[in-house]
N, C-alpha and C positions, 0 to 999 in steps of 0.2 A: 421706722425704716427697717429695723433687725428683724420685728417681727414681717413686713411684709417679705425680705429676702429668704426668711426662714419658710415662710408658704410659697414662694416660690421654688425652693429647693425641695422640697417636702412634692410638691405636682410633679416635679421634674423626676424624683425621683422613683415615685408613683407608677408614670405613664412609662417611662424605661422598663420598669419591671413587667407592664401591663404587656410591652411590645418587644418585650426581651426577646422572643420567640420569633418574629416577624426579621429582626436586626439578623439575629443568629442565620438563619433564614437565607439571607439578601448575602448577609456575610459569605456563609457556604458556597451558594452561587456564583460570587463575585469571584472567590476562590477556583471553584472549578473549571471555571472560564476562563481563568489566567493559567491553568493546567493547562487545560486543552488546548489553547493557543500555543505555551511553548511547548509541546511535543509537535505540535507542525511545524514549528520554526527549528525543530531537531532533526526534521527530517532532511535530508541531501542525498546525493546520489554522489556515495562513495566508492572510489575504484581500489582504494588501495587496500586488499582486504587479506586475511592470514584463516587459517582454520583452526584456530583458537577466540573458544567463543565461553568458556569458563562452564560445563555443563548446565548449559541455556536451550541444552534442546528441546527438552519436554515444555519447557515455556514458550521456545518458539511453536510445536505443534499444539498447543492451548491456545496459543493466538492466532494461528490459523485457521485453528475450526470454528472459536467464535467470531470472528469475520468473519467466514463464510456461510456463517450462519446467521447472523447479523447483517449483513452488507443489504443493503434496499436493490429491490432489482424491480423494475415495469410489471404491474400487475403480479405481483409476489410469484413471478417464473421461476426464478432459483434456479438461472441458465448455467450460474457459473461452476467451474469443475477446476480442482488445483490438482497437480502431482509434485509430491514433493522427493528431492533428490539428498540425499545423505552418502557421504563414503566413495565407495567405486563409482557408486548410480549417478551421482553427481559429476565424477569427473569423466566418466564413459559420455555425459550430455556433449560435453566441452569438446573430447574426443571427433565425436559426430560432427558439431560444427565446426571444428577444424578440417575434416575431410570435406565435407561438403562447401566450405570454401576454397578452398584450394583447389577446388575443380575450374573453379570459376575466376580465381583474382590472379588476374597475371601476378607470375613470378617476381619480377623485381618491386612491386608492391606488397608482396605477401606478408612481407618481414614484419611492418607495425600491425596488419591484421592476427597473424601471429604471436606479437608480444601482449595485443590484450586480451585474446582467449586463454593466454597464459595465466593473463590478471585475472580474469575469471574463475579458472580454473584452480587458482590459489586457495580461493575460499572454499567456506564450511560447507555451503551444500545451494540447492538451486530449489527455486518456486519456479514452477511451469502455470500458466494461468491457463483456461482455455477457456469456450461457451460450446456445451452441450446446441448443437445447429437442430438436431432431434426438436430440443423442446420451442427452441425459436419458429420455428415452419407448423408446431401446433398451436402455436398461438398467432400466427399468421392464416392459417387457416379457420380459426375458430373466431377470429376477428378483423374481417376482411378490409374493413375500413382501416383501417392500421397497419395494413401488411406493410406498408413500405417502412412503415418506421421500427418496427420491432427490430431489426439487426440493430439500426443501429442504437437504439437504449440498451440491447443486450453488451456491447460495446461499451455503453456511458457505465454502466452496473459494473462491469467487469473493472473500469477504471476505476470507482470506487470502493471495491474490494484491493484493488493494486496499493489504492494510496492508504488503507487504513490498517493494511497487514505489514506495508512500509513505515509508518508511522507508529506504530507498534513497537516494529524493528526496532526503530530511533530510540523507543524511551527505553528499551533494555540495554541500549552503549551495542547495536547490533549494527555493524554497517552493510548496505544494500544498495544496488543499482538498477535498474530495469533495462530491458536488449530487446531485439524485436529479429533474430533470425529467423522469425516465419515468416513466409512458408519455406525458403529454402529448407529447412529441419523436418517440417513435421512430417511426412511421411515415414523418416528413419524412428524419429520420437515417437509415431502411433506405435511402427511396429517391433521398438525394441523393448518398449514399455507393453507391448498386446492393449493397446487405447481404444476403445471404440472410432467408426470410424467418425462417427457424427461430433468429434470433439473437435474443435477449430481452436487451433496454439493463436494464441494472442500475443503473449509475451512472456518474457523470461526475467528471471529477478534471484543471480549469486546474492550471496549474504555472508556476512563471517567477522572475524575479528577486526578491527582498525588498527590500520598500521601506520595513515596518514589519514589525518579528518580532509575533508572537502576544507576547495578555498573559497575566498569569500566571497560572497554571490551579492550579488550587483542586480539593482530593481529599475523597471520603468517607472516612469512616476505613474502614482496612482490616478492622480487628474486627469490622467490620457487613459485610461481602466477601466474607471467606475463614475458613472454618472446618478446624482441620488436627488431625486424631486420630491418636495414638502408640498 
């Protein structure tokens, strides 16, 4: 009996070593995928933000060019186009969209429209996303079977670069929100930035220090979500 527990611990110990590589392997993976999962679950849409961001800027514009160089877009278009706002340039955005509402929200409503471009304006600096419409109409052109769909994957692209330059943010302790003032903005945005005109503002996304994390977010059930057949 000693001697057969002995060959078996002897195999056992054998084929581990044989498959130690394979373990280690599965291991890492297992790993990584529980990374990447909690940096989506870190991501939120924080309002409460300060412009103390511990010199994270050069890291923030490291992780916006490989996103953007990165991000999958329909037929490797590479529609999408950022500007990014630091300092004045940033609060000059805020600026704008404060004037350019106020033309339009009655006055005794103004006041909470006002205190959140405040909140915006708080923070460190702004991402402008946009889709180069240039390169979309040549590949509607050049692929006419498809024309009607190309905007909007150019759109789906664009959202995927949103969530992974978002998600980014998250795992640096950066908080960030997305806004959608276009189009009331972009014509001030093309032309106080000199934008081309073929660049379509999609969305806006302040970023900066946390000064209140997001509350806690509440799910539909996933059974109503996700349907999975075997």
């Amino acid at each position: 009996m000693e001697i057969f527990c002995q060959d078996v611990m002897l195999n056992f110990i054998l084929e581990t070593s044989a498959y130690s590589d394979y373990f280690s392997y599965i291991k890492k993976g297992l790993a990584m995928e529980n990374e990447f999962l909690q940096i989506i679950r870190q991501r939120r849409s924080v309002y409460n933000l300060n412009d103390k961001i511990n010199d994270k800027q050069q890291q923030i514009l490291n992780l916006i060019n490989e996103s953007v160089k990165y991000a999958p877009s329909s037929f490797n278009s590479q529609s999408a186009r950022v500007v990014v706002l630091f300092d004045e340039q940033h609060h000059k955005l805020w600026k704008i969209t404060h004037d350019c509402l106020q033309k339009i929200v009655p006055e005794p409503k103004f006041a909470s429209t006002k205190a959140k471009l405040k909140a915006f304006d708080a923070a460190y600096g702004t991402i402008l996303f946009f889709e180069d419409e240039t390169v979309v109409s040549e590949l509607q052109n050049k692929f006419v079977l498809y024309k009607d769909n190309f905007p909007v994957w150019s759109e789906q692209a664009n959202g995927m670069l949103q969530f992974a330059i978002w998600c980014g943010l998250a795992e640096m302790k950066v908080g960030a929100n997305l806004q959608h003032y276009n189009p009331l903005i972009d014509e001030e945005v093309r032309s106080t930035w000199k934008l081309p005109p073929s660049w379509k503002l999609i969305a806006q996304m302040p970023f900066g220090g946390i000064t209140q994390p997001a509350g806690e977010k509440t799910f539909v059930p996933l059974e109503q979500r996700i349907k999975v057949f075997w």
